[in-house]
N, CA, C and O of each residue as an XYZ file, in Angstrom:
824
protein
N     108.757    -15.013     94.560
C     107.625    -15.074     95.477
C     106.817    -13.799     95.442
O     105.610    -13.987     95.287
N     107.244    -12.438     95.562
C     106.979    -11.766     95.127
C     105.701    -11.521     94.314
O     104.629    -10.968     94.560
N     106.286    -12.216     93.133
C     105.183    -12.115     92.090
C     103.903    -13.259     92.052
O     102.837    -13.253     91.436
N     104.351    -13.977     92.744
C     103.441    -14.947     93.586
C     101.935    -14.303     93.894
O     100.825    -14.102     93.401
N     102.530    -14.178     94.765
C     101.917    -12.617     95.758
C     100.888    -11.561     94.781
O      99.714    -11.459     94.426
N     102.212    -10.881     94.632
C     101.278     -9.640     93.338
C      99.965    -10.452     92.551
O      98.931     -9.816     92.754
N      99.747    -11.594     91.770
C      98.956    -12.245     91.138
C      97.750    -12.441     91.958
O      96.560    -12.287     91.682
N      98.441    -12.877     93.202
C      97.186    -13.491     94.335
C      95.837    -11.962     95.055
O      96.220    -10.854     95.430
N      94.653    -12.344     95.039
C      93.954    -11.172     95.699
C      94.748    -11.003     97.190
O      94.821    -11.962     97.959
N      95.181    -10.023     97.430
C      95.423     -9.910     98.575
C      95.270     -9.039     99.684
O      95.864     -8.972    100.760
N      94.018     -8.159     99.009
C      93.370     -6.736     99.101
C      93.188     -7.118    100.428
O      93.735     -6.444    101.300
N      92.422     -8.213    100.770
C      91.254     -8.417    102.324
C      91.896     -9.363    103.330
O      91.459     -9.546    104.466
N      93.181    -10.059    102.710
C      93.565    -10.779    103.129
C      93.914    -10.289    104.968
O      93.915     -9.088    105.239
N      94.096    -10.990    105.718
C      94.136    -10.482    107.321
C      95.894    -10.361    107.063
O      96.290     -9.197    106.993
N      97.099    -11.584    106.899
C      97.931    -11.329    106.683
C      98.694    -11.714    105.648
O      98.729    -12.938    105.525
N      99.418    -11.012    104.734
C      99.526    -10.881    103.173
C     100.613    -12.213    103.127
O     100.395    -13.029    102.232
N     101.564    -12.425    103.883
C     102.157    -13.466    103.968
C     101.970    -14.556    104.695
O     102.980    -15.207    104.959
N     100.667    -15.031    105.199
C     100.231    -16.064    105.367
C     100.185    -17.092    104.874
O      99.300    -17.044    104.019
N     100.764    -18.318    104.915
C     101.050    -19.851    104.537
C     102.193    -19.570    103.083
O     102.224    -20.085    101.965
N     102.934    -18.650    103.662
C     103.957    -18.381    102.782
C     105.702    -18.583    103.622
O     106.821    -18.905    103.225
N     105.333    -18.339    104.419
C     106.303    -18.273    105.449
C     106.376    -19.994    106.082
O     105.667    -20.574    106.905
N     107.326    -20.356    105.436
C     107.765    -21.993    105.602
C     107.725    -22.304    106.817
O     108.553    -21.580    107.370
N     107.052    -23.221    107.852
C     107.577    -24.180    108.965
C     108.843    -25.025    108.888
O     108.896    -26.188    108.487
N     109.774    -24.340    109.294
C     111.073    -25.590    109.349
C     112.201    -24.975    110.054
O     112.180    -23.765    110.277
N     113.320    -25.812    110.474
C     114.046    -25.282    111.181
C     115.360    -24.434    110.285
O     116.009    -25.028    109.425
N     115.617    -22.950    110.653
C     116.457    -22.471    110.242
C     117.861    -22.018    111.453
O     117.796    -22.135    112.677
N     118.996    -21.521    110.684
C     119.847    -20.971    111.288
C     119.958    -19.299    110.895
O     120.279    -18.798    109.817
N     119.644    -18.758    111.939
C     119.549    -17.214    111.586
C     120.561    -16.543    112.620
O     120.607    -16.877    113.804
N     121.363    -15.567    112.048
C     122.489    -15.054    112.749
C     122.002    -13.627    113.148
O     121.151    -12.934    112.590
N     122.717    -13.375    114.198
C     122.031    -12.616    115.627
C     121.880    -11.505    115.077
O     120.876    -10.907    115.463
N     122.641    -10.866    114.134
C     122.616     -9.825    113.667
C     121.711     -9.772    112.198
O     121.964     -8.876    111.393
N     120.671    -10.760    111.912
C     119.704    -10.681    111.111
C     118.543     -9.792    111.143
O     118.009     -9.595    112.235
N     118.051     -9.193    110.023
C     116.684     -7.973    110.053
C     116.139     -9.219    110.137
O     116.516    -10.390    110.184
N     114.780     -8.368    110.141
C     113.136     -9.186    109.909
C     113.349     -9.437    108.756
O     113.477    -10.633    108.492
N     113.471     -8.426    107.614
C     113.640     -9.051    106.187
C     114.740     -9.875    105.596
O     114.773    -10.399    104.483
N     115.719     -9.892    106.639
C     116.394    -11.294    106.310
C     115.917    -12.647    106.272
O     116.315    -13.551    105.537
N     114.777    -12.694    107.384
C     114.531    -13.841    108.127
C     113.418    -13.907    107.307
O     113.161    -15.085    107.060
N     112.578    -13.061    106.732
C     111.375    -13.301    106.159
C     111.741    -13.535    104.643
O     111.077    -14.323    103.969
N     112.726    -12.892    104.156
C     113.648    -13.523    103.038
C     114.061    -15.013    102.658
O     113.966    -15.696    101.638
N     114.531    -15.196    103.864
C     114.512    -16.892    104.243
C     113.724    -17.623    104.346
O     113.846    -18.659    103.693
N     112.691    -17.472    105.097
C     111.388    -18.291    104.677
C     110.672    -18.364    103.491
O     110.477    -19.413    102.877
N     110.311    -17.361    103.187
C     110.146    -16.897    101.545
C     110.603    -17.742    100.386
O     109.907    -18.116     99.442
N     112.320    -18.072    100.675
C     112.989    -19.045     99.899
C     112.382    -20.330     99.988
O     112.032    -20.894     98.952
N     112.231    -20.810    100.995
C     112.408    -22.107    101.935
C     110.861    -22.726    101.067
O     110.715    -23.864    100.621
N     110.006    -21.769    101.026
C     108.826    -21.941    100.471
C     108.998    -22.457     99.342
O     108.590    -23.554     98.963
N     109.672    -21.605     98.704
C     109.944    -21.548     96.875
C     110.478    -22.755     96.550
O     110.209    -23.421     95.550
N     111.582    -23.139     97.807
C     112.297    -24.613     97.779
C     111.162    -25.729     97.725
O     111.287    -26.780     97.097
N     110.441    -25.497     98.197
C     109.356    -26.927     98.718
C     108.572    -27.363     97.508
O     108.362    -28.420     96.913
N     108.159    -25.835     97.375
C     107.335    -25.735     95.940
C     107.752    -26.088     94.572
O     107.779    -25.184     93.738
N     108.055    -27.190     94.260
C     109.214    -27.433     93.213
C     108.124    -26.970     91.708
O     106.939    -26.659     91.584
N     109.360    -27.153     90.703
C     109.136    -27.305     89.370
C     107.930    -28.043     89.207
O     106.836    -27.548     88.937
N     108.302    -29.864     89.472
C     107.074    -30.716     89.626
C     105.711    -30.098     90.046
O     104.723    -29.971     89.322
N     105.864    -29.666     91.601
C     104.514    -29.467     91.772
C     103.347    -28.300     91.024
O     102.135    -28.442     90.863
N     104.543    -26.735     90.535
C     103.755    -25.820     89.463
C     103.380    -26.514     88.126
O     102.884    -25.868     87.203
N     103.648    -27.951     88.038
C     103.245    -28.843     86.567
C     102.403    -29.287     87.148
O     101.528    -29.314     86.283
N     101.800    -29.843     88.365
C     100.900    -30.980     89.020
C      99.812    -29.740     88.975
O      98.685    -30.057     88.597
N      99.994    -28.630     89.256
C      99.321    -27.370     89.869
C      98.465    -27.186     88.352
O      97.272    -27.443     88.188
N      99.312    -26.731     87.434
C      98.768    -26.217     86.478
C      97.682    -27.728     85.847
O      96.595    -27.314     85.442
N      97.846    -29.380     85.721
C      97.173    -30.173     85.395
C      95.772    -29.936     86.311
O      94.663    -29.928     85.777
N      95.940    -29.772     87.544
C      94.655    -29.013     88.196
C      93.810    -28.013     88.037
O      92.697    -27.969     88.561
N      94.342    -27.067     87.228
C      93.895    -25.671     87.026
C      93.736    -25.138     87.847
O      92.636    -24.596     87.958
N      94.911    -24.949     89.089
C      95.081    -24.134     90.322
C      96.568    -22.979     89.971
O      97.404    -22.944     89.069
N      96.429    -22.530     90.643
C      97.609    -21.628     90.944
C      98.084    -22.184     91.839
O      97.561    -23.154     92.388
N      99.334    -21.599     92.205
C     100.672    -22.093     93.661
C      99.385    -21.210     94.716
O      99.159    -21.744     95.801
N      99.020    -20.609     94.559
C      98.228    -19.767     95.567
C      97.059    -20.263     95.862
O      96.429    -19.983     96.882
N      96.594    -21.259     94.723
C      95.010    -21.808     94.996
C      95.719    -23.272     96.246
O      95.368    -23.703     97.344
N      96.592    -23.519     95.477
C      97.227    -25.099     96.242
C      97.125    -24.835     97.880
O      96.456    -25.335     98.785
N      98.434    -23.480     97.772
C      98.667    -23.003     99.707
C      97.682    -22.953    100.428
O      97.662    -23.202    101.633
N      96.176    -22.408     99.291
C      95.770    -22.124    100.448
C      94.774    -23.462    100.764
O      94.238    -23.600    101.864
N      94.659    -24.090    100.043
C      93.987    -25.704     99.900
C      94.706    -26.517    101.002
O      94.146    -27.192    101.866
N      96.398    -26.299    100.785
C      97.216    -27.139    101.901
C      96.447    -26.417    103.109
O      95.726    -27.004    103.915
N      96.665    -25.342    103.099
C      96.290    -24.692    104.688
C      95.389    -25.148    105.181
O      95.460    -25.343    106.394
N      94.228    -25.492    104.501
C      93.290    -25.805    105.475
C      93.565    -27.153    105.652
O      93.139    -27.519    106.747
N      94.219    -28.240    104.889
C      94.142    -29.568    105.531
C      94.678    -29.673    106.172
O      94.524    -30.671    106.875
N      95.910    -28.598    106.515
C      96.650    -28.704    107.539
C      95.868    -28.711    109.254
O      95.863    -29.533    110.170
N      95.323    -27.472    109.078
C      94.123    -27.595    110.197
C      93.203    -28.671    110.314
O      92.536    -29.134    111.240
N      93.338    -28.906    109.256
C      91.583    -30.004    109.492
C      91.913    -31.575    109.846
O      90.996    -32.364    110.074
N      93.247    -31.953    109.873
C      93.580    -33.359    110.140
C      94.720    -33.534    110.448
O      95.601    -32.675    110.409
N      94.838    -34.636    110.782
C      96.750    -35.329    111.083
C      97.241    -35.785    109.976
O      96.662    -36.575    109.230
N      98.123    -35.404    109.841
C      98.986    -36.414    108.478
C      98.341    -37.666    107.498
O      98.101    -37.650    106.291
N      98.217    -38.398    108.178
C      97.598    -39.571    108.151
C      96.144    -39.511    107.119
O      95.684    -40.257    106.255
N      95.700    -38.127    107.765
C      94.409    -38.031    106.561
C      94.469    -36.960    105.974
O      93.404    -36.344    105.994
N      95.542    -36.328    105.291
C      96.178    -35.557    104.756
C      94.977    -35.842    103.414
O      93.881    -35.286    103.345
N      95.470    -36.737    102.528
C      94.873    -37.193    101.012
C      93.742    -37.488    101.292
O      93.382    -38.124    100.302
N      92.670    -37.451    102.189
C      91.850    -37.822    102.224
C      90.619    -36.676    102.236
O      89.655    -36.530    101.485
N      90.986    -36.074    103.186
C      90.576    -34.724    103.489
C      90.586    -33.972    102.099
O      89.686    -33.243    101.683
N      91.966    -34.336    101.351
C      92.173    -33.266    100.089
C      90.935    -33.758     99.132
O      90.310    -32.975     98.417
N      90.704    -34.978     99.208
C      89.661    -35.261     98.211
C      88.368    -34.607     98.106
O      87.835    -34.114     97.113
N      87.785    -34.725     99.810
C      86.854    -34.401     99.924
C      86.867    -32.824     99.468
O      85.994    -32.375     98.725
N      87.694    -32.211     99.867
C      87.749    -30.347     99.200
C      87.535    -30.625     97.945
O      86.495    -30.271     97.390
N      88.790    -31.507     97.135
C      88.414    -31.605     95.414
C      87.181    -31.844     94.816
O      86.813    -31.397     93.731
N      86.358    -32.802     95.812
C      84.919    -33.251     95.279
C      84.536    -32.136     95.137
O      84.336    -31.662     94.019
N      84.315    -31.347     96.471
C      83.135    -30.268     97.001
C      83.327    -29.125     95.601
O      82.520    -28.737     94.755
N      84.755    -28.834     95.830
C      84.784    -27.794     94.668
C      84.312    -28.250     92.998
O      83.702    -27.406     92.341
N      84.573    -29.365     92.485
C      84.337    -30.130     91.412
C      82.772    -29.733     91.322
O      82.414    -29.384     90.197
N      81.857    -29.731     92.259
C      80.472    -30.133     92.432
C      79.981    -28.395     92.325
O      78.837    -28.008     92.088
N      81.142    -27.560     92.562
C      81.108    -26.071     93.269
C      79.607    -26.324     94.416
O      78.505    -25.783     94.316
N      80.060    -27.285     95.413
C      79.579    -26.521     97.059
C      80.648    -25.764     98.100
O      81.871    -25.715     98.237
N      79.558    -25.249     98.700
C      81.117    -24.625     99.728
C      81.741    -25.942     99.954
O      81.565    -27.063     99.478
N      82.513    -25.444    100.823
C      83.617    -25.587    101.201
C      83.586    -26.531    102.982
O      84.346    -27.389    103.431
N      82.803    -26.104    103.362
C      81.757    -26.124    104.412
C      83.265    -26.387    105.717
O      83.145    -27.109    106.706
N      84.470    -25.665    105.388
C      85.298    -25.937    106.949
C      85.108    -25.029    107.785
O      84.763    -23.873    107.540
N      85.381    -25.632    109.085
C      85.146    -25.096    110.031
C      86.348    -24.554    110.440
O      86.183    -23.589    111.185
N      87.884    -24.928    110.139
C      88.886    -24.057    109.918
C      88.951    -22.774    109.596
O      89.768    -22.041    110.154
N      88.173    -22.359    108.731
C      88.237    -21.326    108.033
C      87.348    -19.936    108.502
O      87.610    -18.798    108.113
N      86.301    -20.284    109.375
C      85.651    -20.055    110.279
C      85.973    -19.452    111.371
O      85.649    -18.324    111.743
N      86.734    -20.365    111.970
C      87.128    -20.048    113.338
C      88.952    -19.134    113.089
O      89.549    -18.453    113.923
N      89.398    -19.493    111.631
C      90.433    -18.403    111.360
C      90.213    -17.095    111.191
O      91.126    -16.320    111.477
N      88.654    -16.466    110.573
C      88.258    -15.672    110.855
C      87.658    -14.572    111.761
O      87.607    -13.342    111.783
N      87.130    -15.867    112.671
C      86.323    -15.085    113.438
C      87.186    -14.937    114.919
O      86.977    -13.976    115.658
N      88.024    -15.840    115.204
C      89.259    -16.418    116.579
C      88.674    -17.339    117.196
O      89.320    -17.928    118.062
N      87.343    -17.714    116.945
C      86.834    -18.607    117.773
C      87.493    -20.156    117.765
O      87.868    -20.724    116.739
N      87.562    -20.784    119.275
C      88.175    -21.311    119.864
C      87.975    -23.323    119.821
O      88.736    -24.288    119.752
N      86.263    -23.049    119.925
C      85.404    -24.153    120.169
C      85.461    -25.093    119.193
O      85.951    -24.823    118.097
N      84.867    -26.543    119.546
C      85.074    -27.321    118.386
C      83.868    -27.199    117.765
O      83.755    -27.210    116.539
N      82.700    -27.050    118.740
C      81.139    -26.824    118.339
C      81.027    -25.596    117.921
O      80.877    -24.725    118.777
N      81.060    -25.310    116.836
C      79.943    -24.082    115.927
C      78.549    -23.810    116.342
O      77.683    -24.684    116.351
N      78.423    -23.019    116.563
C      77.035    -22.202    116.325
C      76.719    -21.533    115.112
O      77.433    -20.635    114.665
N      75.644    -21.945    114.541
C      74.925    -21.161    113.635
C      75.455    -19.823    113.436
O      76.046    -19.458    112.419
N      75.216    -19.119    114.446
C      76.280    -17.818    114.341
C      77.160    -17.549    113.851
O      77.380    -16.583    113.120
N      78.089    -18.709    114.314
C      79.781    -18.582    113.732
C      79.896    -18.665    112.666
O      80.683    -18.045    111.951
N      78.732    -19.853    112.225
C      78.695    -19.980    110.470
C      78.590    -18.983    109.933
O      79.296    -18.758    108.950
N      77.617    -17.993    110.425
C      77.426    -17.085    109.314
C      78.404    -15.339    109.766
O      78.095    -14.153    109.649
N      79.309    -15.877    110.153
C      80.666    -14.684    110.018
C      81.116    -14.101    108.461
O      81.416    -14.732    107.447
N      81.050    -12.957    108.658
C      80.600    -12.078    107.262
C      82.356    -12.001    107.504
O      83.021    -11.560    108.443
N      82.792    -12.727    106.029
C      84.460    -13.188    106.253
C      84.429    -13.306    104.576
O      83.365    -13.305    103.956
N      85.640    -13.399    103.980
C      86.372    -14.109    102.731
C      86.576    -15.286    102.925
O      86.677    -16.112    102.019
N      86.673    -15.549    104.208
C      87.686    -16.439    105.156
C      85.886    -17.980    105.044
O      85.739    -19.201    104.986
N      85.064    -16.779    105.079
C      83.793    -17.912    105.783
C      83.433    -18.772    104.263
O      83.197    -18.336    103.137
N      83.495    -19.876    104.690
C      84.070    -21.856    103.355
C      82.085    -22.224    104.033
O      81.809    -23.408    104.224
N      81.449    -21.612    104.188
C      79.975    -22.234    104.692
C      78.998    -20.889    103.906
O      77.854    -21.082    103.493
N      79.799    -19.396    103.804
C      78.929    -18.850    103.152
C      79.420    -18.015    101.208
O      78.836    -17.418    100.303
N      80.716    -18.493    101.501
C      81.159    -18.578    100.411
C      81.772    -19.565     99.286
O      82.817    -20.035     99.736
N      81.561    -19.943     98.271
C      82.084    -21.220     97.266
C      83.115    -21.135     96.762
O      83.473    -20.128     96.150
N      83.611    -21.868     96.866
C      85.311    -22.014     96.785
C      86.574    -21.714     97.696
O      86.690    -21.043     98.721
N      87.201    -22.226     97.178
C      88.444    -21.661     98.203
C      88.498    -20.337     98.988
O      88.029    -19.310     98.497
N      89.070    -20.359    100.209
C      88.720    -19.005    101.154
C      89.706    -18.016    100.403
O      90.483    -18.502     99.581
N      89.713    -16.640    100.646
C      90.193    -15.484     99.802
C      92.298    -15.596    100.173
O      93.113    -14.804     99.700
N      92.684    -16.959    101.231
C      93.983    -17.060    101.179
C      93.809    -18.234    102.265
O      92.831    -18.756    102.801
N      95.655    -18.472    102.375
C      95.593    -19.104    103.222
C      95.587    -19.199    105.325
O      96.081    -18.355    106.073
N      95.295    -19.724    105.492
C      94.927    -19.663    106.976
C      95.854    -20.158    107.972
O      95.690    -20.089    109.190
N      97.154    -20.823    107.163
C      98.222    -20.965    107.948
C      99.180    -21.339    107.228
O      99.156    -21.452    106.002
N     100.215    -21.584    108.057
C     102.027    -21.606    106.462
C     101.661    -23.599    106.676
O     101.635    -24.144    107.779
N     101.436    -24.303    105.389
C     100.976    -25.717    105.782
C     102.436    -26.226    105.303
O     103.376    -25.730    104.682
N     102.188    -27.278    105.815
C     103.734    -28.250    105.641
C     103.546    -28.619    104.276
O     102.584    -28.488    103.519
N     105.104    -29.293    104.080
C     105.567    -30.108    102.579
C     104.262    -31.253    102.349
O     103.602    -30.910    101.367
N     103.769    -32.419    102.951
C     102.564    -32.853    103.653
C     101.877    -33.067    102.921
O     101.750    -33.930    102.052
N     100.850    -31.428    103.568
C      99.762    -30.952    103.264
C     100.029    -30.418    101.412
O      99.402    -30.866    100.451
N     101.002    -29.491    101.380
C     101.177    -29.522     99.911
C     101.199    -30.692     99.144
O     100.388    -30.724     98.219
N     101.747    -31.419     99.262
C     101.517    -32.586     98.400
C     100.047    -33.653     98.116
O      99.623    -34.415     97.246
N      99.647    -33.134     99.444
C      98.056    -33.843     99.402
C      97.186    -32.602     99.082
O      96.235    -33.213     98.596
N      96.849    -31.379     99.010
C      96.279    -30.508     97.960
C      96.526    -31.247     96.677
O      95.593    -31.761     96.061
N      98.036    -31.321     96.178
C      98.333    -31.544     94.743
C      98.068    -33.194     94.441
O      98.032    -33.674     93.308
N      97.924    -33.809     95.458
C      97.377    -35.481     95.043
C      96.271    -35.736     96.154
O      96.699    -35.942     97.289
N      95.425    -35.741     96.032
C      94.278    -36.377     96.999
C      94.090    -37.520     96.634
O      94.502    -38.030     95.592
N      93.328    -38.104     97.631
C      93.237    -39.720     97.616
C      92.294    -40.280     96.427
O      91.118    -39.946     96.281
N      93.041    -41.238     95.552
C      92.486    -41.340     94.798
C      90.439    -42.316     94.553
O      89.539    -42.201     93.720
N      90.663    -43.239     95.952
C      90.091    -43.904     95.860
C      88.903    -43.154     96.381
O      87.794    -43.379     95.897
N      89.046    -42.396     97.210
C      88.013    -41.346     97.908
C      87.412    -40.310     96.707
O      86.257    -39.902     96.580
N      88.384    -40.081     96.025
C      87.697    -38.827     94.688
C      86.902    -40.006     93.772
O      85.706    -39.767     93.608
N      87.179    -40.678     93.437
C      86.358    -42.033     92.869
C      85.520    -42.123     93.589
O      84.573    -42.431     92.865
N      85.166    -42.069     94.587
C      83.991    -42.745     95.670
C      83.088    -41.525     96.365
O      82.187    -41.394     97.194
N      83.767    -40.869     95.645
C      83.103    -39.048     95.466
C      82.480    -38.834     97.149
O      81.366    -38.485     97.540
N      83.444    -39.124     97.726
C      83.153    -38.836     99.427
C      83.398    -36.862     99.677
O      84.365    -36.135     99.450
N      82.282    -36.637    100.123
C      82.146    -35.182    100.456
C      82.163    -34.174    101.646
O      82.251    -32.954    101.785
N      82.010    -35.497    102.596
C      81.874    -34.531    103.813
C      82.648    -35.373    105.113
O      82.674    -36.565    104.808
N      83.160    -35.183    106.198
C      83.966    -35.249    107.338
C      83.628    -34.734    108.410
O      83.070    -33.637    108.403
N      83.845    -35.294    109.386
C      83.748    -34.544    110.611
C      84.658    -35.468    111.646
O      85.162    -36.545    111.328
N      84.783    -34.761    113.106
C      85.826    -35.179    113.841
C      85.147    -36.021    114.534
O      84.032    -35.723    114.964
N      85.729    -37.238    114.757
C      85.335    -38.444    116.114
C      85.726    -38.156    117.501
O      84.962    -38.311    118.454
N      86.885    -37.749    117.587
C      87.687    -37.523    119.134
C      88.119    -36.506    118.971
O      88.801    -36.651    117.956
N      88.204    -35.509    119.285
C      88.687    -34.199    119.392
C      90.620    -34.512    120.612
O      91.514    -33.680    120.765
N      90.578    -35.515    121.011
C      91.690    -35.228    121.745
C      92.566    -36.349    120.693
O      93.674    -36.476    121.214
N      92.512    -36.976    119.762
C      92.950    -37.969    118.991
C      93.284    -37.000    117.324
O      94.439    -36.901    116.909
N      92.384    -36.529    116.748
C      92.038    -36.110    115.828
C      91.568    -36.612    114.960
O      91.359    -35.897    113.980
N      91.250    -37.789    114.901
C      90.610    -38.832    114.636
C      88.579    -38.368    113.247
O      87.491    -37.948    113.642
N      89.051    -38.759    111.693
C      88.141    -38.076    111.394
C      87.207    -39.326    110.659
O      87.780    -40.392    110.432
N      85.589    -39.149    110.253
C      84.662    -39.716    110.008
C      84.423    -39.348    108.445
O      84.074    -38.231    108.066
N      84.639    -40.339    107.686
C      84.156    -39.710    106.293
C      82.801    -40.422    105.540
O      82.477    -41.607    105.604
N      82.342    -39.688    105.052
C      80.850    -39.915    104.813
C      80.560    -39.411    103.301
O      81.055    -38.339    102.954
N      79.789    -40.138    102.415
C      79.698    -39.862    100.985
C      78.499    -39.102    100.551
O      78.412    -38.426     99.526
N      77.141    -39.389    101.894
C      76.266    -38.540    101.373
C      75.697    -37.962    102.702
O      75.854    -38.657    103.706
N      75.020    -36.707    102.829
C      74.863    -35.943    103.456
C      73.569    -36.444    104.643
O      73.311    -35.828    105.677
N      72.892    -37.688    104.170
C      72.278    -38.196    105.328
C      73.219    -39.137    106.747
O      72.992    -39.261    107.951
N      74.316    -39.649    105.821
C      75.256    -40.087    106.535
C      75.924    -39.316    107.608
O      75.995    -39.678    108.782
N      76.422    -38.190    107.093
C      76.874    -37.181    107.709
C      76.478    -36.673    108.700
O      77.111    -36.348    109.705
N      75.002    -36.543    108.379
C      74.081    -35.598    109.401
C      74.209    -36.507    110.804
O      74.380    -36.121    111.961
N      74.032    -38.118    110.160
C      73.829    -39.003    111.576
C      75.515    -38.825    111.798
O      75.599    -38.391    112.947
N      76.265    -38.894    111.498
C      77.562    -38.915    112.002
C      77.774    -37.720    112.934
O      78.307    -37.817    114.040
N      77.557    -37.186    112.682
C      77.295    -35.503    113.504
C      76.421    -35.624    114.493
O      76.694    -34.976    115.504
N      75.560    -36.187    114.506
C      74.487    -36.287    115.864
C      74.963    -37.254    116.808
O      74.317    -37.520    117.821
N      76.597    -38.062    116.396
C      77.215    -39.063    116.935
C      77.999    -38.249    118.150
O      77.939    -38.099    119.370
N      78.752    -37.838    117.035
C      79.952    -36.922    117.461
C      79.531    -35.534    118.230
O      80.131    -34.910    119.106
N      78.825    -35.391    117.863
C      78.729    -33.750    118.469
C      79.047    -33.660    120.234
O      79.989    -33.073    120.767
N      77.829    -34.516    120.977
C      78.230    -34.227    122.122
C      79.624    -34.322    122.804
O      79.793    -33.937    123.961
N      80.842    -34.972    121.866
C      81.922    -35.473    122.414
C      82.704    -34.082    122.553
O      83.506    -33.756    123.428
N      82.184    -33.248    121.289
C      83.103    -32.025    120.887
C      82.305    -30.779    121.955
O      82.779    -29.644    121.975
N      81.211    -31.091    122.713
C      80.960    -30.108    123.835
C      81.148    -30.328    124.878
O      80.771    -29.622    125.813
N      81.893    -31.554    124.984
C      82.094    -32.325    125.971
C      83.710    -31.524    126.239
O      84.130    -30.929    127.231
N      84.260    -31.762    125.107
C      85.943    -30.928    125.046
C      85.889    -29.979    125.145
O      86.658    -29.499    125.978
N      84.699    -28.750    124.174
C      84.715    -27.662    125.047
C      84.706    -27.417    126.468
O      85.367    -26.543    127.030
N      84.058    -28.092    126.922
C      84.081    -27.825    128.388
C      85.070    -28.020    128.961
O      85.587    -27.237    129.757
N      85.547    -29.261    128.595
C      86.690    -29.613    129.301
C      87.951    -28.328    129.324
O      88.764    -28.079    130.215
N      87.798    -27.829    128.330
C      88.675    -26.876    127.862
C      88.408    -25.105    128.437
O      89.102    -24.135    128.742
N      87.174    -25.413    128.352
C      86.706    -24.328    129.070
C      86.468    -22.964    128.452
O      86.478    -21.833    128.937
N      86.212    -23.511    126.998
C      85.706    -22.787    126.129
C      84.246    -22.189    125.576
O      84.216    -21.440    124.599
């Protein structure tokens, strides 16, 4: 992992072991360091990350580091359920080289809270910012599940065929997402949705 790491830019990164450090349940004994425990996750990673998937990785022309940080954001950006779907739409965008255009990546930068963006937020002078920079953000933005890795490394096939590009959220208390193939679609899908997501801010009190 290590050398994982060393390969990956990790100059600007906020934290160097970010979406490296496995979600899952361990047994750690009382008398464990930090670098035991971060040792352990470390592994746990390496475990997930099989043989298979650095072959699926390399047919992509990604790195284990381009994948994590690809999982990371779908991890944020949906429920399970639209895991492969979501991944497509990233695969299109990048295929096409447009940003990236998440709002994950955004609000990992900047801490912001809200579901509604402001213009502002978009333009957060970040590695992190997928609206003012092309391609993948400079790492990942959270440790993403087995899941999400697997839908980085397979996105939906019928959606990359149908070259669908853009998403946005329907219900913010559901997670519930809208996919759209061309950008007039989108725009009206967004003029759908929007008030629902200032509606949750508020509710939230954000």
């Amino acid at each position: 992992m290590a050398d994982v790491l060393a390969t990956a830019n990790v100059s600007a990164r906020m934290f160097v072991l970010e979406g490296y450090l496995a979600p899952d349940t361990y047994e750690v004994y009382t008398n464990a360091t930090a670098e035991d425990i971060i040792k352990k996750l470390l592994s746990q990673t390496e475990a997930v990350f099989t043989n298979d998937d650095h072959d699926r990785a390399d047919e992509l022309n990604m790195t284990m580091d381009q994948v994590i940080t690809l999982a990371s954001m779908i991890e944020k950006e949906a429920k399970t359920a639209d895991f492969a779907k979501v991944s497509a739409v990233f695969h299109n965008r990048l295929k096409q080289n447009m940003t990236l255009g998440s709002d994950v990546t955004v609000k990992y930068a900047s801490g912001v809270k809200r579901m509604s963006l402001t213009n502002e937020d978009l333009q957060v002078n970040s590695p992190y910012n997928t609206y003012v920079n092309r391609g993948l953000p400079i790492g990942p933005i959270c440790s993403p599940s087995a899941a999400a890795i697997q839908a980085a490394l397979y996105p939906d096939e019928q959606f990359i065929s149908d070259n669908y590009l853009y998403f946005c959220s329907t219900d913010p208390n559901t997670g519930e997402l809208y996919f759209s193939r061309t950008l007039e679609e989108h725009n009206l899908a967004v003029s759908i949705y929007a008030p629902l997501w200032q509606a949750y801010d508020k509710e939230q009190g954000l």
